[in-house]
C-alpha positions as a Markdown table, in Angstrom:
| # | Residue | x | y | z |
|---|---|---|---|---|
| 1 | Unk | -26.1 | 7.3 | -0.3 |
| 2 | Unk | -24.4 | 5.6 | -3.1 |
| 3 | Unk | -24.9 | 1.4 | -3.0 |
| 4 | Unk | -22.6 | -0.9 | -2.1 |
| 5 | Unk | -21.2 | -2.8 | -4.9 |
| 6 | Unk | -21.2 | -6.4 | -4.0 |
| 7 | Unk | -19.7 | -7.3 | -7.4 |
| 8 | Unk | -17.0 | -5.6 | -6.8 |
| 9 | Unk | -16.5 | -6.7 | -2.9 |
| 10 | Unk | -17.2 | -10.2 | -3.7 |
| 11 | Unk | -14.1 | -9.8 | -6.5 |
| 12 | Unk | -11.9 | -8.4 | -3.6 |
| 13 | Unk | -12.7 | -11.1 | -1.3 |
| 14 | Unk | -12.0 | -13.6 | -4.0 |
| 15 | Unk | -8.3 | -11.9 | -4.7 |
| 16 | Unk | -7.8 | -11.9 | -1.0 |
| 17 | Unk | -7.8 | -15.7 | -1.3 |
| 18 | Unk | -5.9 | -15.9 | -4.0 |
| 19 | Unk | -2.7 | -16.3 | -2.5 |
| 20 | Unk | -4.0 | -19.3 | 0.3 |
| 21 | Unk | -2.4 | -21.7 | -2.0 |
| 22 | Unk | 1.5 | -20.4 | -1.0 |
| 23 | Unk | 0.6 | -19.8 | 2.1 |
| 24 | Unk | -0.7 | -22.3 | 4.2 |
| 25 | Unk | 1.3 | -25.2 | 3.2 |
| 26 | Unk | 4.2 | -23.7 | 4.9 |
| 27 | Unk | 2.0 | -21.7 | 7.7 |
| 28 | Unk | 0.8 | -25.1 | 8.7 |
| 29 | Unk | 3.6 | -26.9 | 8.4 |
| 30 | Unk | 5.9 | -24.5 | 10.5 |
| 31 | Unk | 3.1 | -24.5 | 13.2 |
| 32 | Unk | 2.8 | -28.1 | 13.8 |
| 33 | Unk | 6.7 | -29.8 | 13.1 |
| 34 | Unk | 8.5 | -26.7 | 14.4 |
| 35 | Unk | 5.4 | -26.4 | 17.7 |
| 36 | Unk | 5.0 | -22.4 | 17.6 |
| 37 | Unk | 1.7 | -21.1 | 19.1 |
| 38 | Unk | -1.0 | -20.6 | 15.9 |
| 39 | Unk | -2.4 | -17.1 | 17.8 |
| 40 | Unk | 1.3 | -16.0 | 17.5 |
| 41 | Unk | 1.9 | -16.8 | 14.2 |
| 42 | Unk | -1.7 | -15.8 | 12.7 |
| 43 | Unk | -2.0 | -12.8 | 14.7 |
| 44 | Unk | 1.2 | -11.6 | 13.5 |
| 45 | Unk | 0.7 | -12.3 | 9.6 |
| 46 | Unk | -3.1 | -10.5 | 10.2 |
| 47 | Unk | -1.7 | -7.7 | 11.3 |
| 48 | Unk | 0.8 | -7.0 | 8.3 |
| 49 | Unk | -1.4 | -7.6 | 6.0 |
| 50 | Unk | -3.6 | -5.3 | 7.0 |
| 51 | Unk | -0.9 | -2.8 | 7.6 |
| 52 | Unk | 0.6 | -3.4 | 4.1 |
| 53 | Unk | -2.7 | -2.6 | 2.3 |
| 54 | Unk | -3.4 | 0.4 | 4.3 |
| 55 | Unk | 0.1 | 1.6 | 3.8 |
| 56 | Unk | 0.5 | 0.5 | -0.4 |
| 57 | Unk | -2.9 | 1.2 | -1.3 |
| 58 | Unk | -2.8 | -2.1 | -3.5 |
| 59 | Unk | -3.1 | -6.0 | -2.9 |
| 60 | Unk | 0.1 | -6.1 | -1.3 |
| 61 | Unk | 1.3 | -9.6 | -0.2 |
| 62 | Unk | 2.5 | -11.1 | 2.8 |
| 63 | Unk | 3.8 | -14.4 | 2.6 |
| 64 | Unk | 6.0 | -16.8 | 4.8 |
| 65 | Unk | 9.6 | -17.2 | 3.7 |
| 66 | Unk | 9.9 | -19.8 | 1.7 |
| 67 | Unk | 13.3 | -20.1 | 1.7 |
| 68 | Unk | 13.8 | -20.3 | 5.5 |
| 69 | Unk | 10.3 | -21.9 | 6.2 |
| 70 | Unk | 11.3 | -24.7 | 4.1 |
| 71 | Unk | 14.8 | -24.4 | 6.1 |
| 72 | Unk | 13.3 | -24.6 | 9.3 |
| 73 | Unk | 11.5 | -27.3 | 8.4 |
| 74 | Unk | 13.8 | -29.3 | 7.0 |
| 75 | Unk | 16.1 | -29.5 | 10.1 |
| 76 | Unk | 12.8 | -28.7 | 12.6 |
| 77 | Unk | 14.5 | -25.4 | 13.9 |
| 78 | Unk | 13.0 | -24.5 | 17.5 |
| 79 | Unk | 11.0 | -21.8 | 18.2 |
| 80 | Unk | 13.7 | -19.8 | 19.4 |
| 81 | Unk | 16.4 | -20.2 | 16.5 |
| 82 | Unk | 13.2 | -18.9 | 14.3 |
| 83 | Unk | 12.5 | -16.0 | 16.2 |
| 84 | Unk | 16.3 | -15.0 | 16.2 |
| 85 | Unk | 16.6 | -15.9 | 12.4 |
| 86 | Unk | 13.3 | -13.4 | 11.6 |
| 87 | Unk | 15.3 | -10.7 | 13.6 |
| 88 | Unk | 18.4 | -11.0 | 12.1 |
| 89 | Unk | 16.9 | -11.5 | 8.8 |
| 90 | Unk | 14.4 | -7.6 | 10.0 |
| 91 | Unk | 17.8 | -5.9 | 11.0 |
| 92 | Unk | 19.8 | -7.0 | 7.9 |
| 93 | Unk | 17.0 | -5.4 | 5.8 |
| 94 | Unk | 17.0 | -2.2 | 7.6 |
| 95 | Unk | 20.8 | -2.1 | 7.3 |
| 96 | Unk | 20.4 | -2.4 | 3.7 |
| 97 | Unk | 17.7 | 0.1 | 3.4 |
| 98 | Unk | 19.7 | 2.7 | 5.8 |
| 99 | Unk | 23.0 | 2.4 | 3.6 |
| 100 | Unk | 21.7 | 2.4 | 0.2 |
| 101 | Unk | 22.3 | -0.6 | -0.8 |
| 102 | Unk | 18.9 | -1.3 | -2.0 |
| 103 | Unk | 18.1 | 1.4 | -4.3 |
| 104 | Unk | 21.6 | 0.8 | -5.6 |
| 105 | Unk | 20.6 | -2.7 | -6.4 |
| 106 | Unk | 17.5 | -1.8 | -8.6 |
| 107 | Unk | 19.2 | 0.5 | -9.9 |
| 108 | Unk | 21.5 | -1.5 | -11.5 |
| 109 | Unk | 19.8 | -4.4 | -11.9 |
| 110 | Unk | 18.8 | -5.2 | -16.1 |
| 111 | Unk | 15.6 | -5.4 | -17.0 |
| 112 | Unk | 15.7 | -8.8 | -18.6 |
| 113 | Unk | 17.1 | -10.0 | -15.3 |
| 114 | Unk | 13.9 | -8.8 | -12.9 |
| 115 | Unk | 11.7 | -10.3 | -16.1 |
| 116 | Unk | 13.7 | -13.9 | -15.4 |
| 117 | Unk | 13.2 | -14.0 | -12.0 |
| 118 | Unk | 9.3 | -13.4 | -12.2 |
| 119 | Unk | 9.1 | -15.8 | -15.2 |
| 120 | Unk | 10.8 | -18.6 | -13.3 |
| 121 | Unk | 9.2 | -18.2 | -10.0 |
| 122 | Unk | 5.8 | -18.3 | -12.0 |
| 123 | Unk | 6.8 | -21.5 | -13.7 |
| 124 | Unk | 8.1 | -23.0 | -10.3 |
| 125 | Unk | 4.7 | -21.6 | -8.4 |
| 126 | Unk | 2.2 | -23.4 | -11.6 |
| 127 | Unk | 4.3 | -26.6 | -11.1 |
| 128 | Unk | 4.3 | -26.5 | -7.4 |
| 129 | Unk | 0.5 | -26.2 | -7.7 |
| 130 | Unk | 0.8 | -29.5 | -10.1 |
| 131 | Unk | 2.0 | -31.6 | -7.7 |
| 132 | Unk | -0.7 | -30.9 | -5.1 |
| 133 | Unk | -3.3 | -31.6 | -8.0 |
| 134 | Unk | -1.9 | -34.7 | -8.7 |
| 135 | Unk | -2.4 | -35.5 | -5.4 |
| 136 | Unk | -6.3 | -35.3 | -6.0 |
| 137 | Unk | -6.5 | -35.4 | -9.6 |
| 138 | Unk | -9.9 | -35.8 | -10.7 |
| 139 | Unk | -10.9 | -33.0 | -8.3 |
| 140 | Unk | -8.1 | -31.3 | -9.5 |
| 141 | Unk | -8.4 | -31.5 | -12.7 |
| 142 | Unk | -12.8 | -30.3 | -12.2 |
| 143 | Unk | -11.5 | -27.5 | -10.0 |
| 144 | Unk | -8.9 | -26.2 | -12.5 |
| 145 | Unk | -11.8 | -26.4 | -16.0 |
| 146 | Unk | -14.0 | -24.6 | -13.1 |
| 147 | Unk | -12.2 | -21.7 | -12.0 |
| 148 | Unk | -10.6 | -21.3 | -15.9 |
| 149 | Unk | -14.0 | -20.5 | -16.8 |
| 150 | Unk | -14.7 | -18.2 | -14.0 |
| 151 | Unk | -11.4 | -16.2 | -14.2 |
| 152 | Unk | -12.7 | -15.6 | -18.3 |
| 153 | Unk | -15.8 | -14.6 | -17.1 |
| 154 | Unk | -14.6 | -12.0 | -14.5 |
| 155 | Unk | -16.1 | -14.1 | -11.5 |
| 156 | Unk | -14.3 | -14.4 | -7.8 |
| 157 | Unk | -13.0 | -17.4 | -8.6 |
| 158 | Unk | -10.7 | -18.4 | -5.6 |
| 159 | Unk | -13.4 | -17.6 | -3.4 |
| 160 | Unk | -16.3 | -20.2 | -5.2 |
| 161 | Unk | -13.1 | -22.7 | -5.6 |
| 162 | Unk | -12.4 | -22.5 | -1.7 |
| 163 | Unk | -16.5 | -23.4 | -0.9 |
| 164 | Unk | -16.2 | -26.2 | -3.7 |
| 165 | Unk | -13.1 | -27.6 | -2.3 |
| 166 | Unk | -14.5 | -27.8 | 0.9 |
| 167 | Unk | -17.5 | -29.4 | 0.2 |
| 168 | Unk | -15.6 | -31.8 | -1.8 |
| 169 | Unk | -13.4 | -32.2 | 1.4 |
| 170 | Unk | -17.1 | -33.1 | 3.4 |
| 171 | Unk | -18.2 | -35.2 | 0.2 |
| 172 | Unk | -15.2 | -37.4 | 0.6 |
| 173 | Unk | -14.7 | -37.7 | 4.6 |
| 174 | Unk | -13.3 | -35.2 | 5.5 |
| 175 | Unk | -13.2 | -34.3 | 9.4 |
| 176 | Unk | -15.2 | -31.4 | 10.5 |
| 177 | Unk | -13.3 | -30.0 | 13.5 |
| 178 | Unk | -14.4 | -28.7 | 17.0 |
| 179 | Unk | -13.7 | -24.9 | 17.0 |
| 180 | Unk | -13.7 | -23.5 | 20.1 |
| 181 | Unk | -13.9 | -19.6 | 20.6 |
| 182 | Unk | -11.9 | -17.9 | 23.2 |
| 183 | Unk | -10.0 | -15.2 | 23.7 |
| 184 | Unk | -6.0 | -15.6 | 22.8 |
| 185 | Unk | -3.0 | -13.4 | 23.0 |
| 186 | Unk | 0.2 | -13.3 | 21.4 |
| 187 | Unk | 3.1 | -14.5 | 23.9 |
| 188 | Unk | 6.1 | -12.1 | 24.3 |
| 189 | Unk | 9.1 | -14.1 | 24.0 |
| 190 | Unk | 13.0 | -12.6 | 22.9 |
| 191 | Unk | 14.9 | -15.6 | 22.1 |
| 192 | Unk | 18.0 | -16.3 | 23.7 |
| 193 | Unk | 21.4 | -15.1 | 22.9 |
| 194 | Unk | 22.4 | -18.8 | 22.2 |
| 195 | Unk | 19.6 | -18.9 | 19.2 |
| 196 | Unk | 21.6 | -15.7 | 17.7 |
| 197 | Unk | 24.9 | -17.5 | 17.1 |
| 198 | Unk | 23.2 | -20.7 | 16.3 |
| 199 | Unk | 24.5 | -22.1 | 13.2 |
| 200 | Unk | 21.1 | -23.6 | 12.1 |
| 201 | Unk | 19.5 | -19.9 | 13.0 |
| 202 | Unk | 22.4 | -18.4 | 11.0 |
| 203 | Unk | 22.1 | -20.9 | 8.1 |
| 204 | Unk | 17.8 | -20.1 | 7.8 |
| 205 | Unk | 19.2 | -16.3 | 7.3 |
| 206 | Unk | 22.0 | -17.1 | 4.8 |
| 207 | Unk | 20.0 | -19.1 | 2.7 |
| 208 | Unk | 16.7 | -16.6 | 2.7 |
| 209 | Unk | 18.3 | -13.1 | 1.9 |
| 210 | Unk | 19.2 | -13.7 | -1.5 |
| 211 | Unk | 15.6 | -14.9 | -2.0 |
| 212 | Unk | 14.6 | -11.7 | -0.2 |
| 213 | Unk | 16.4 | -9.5 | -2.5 |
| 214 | Unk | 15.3 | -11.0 | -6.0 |
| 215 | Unk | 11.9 | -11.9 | -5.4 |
| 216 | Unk | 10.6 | -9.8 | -2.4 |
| 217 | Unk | 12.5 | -6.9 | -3.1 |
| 218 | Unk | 13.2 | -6.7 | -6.9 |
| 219 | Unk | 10.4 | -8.6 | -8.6 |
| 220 | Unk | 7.7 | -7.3 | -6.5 |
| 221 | Unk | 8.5 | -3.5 | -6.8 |
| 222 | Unk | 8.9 | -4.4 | -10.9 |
| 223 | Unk | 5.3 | -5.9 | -10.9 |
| 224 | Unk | 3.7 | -4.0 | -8.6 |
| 225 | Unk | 5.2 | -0.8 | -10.8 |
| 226 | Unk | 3.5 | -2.9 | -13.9 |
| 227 | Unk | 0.5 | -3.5 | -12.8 |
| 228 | Unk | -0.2 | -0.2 | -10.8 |
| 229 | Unk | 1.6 | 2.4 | -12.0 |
| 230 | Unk | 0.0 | 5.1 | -10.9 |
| 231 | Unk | 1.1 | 3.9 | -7.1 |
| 232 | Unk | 4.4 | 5.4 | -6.3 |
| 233 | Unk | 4.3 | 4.0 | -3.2 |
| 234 | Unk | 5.9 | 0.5 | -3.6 |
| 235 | Unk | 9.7 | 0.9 | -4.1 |
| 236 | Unk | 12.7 | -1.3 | -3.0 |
| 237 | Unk | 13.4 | 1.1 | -0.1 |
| 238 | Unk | 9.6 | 1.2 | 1.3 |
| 239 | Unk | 9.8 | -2.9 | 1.0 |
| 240 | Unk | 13.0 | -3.1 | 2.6 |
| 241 | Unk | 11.7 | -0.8 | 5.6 |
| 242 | Unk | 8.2 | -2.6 | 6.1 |
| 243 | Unk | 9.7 | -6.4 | 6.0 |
| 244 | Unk | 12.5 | -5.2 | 8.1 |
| 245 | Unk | 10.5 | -3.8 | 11.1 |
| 246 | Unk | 7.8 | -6.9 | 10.5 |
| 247 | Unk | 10.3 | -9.5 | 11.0 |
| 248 | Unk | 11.6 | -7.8 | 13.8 |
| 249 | Unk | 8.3 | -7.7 | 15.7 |
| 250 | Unk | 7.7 | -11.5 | 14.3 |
| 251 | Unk | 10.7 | -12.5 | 16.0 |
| 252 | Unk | 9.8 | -11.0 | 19.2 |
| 253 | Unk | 5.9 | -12.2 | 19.2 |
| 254 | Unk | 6.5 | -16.3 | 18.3 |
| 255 | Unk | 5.5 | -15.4 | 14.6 |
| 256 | Unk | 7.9 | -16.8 | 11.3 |
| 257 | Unk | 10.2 | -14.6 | 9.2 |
| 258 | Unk | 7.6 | -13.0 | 6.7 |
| 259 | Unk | 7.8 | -11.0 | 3.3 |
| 260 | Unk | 6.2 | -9.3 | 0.6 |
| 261 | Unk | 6.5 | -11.4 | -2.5 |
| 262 | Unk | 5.8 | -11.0 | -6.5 |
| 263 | Unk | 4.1 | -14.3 | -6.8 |
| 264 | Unk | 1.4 | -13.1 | -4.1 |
| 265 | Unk | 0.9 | -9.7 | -5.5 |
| 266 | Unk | 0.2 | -11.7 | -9.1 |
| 267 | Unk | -2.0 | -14.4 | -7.5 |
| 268 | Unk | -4.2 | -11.1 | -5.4 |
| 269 | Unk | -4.8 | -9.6 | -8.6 |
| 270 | Unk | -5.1 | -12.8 | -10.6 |
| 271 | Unk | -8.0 | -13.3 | -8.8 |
| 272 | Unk | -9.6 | -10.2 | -8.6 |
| 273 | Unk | -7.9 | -8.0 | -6.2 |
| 274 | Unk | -7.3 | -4.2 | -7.2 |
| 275 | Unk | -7.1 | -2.2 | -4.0 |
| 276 | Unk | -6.2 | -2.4 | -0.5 |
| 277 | Unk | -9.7 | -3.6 | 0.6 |
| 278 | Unk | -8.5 | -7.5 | -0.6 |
| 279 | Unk | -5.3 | -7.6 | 1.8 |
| 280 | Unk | -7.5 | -5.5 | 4.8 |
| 281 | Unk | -9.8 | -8.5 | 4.4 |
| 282 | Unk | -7.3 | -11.4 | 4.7 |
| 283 | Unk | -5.8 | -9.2 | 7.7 |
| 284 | Unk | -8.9 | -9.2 | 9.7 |
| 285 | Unk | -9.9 | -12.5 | 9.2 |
| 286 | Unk | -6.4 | -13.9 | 10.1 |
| 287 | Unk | -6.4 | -12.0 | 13.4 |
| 288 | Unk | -9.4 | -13.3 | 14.2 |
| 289 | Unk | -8.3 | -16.6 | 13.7 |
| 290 | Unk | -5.5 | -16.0 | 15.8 |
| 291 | Unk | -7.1 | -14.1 | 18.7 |
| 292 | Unk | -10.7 | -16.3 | 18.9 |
| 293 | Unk | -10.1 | -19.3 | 18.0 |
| 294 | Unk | -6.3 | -20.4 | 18.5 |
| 295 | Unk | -5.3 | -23.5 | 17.7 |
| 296 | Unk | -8.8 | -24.9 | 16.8 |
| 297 | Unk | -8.4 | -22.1 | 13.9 |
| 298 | Unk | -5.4 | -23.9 | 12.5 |
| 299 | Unk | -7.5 | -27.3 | 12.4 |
| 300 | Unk | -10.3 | -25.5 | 10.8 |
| 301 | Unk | -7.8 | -24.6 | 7.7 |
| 302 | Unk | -6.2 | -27.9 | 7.4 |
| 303 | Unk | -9.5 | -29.3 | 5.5 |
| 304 | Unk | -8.5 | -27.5 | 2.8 |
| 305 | Unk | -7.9 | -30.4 | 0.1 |
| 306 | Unk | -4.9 | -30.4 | -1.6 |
| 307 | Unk | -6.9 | -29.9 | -5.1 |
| 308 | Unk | -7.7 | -26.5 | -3.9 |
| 309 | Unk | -4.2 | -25.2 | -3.3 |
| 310 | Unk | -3.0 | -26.4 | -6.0 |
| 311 | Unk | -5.1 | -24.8 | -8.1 |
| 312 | Unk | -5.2 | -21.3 | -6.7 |
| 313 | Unk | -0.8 | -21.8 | -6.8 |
| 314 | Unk | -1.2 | -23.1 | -10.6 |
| 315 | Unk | -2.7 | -19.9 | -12.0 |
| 316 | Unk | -1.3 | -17.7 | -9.6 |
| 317 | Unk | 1.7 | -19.3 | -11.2 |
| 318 | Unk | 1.0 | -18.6 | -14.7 |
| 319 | Unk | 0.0 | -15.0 | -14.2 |
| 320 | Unk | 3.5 | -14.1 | -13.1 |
| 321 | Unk | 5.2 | -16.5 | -15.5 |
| 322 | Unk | 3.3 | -14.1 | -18.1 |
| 323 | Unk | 5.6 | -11.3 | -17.3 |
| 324 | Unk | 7.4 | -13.2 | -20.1 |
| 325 | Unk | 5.7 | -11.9 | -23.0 |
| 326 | Unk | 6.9 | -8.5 | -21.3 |
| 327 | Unk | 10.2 | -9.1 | -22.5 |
| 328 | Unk | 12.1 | -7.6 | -25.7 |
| 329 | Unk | 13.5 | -9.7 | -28.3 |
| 330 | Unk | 17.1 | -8.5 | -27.6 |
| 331 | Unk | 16.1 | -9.7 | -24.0 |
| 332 | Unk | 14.9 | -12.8 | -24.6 |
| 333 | Unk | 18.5 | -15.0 | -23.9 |
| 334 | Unk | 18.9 | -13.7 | -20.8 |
| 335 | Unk | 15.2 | -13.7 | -19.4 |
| 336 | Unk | 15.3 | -17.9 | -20.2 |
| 337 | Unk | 19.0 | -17.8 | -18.8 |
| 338 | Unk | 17.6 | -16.3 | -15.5 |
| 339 | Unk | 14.4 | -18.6 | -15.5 |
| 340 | Unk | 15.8 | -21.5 | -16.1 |
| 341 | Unk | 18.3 | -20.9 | -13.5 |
| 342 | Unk | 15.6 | -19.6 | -11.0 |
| 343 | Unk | 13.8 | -22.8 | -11.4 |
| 344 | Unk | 16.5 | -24.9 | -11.6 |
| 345 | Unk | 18.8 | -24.0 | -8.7 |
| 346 | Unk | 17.3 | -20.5 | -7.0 |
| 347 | Unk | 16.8 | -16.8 | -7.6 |
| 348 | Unk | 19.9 | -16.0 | -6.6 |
| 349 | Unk | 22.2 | -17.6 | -8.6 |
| 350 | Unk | 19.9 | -16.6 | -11.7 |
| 351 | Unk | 20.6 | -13.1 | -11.0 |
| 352 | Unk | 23.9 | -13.3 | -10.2 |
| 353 | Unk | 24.6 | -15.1 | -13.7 |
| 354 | Unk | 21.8 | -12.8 | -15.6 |
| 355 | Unk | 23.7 | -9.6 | -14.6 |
| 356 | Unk | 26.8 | -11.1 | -15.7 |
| 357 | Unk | 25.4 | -12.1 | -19.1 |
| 358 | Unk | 23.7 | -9.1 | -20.0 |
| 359 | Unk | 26.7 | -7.0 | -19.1 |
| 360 | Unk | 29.1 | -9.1 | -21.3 |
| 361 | Unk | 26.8 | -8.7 | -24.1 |
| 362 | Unk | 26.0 | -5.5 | -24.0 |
| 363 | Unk | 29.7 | -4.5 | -23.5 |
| 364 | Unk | 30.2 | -7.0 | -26.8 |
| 365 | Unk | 27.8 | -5.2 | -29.0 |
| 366 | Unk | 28.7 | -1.5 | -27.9 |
């Protein structure tokens, strides 16, 4: 019987973690100002995951939108305007999927374009992850030298940087909170028609599809192609089908609108993650938080100190932002164009102007 490799488990569980940092800011945030049930919305992202690295084979991602999370937040959405956004947002996706659209999309979308968008979401991820350091900055500043020595030295560095954080968290007063262990169920609940033709449900979907399509869609099947190419099983179609159905089931189950995402997949394998064992694991532990311990599970996370996600969100940051050095020097104009623009405004825009560009000059120079 050949051994178990606990080197190599203990460098999946680290990449599983990888991604905490982009995910439960929101995750909490959406559960507590917007009042959705935490087995829902747990249960619901568990089960993805686990589905999406059973189905891709690799550390696929599965974040919250941040788009319309930060939407829904902003204007405190209810439960049922975010259920009928995540549908809407599920059947757009299919419709997109079912008519081509998608595939025509990569198609004919540049290369230096999908580099840009990866390069400035990096950048806007490692800044993001500033801000929460500077919110503790001496542990900040320890946990960042710490886990830049680990990541040199090959060690599961999210995953010793989550029990130093925490006992940081204890060092300093922070509250250990009563978990109680029960047995909890997602609630079926359809929204209402009214929460279809809201304007602040339609608005969430408006805003996040763009987002969906550049970073989600275009970015993730580009890096996922890069960094496993012999997987052939992550294209813009396959995306499009999974998120669709997911969000669709989300809506229905009091979960949020949910996607894959290129700065998860980068922050998975930044720290360690290589097969579908890292995003099984996060699965399975976030469906147990949902099912056995509720809402005590949600108070259990929110010790996390700042310090912590912001460092897994800096370096997850500047792995993608290192797509960069992918580009070719012809290239190079339009990949900072679409950065800059990414980071500056959104995605969207940045792809819309980075097409545009690098037709004109390739039109000018033929």
């Amino acid at each position: 019987m050949k051994p178990i490799n606990l080197r190599f488990l203990f460098s999946e569980a680290s990449g599983a973690l990888g991604d905490l940092g982009t995910f439960l800011p929101l995750v909490i945030g959406i559960i507590t100002i917007n009042e959705l049930s935490s087995t829902g919305v747990f249960t619901l992202f568990g089960l993805f995951y686990t589905f999406s690295g059973m189905f891709y084979r690799i550390p696929m991602a599965v974040q919250p939108m941040k788009a319309a999370s930060a939407y829904a937040l902003s204007y405190q959405l209810t439960p049922g305007e975010i259920a009928a956004a995540s549908i809407l947002i599920g059947i757009i996706l299919l419709l997109l999927w079912s008519t081509g659209a998608v595939k025509w999309l990569i198609r004919y979308t540049p290369r230096s374009v999908s580099i840009g968008i990866q390069a400035g979401l990096g950048i806007s991820l490692a800044l993001l992850g500033l801000r929460f350091i500077l919110k503790q900055p001496l542990a900040g500043i320890i946990l960042l030298a710490i886990v830049f020595i680990l990541l040199r030295k090959n060690l599961p560095a999210a995953f010793i940087a989550l029990i130093l954080g925490i006992l940081m968290g204890y060092a300093t007063g922070a509250r250990i909170p009563q978990v109680v262990i029960g047995f909890y169920l997602p609630e079926i609940g359809f929204p209402g028609i009214t929460d279809f033709f809201s304007i602040s449900a339609l608005s969430m979907v408006l805003i996040q599809i763009p987002f969906t399509l550049t970073n989600a869609i275009i970015a993730t099947s580009s890096l996922s192609g890069k960094l496993f190419p012999e997987n052939k099983k992550v294209t813009a179609g396959n995306l499009s089908i999974t998120m669709g159905i997911a969000n669709i089931f989300s809506g229905s189950l009091g979960g949020i609108p949910m996607c894959h995402g290129s700065g998860g997949v980068a922050a998975h394998y930044k720290f360690g993650a290589r097969t579908a064992i890292a995003p099984v694991m996060l699965g399975t532990l976030f469906i147990f938080i949902g099912i056995f311990l509720g809402e005590s599970g949600l108070e259990m996370l929110k010790i996390l100190p700042a310090a912590v996600i912001g460092c897994l969100l800096f370096y997850s940051g500047i792995e993608l932002a290192g797509t960069f050095k992918d580009a070719k020097k012809d290239e190079t104009k339009v990949v900072l164009l679409v950065a800059a623009m990414s980071i500056a405004i959104n995605p969207a825009l940045g792809f819309i102007l980075g097409v545009l560009i690098d037709h004109i000059i390739r039109h000018r120079y033929k």
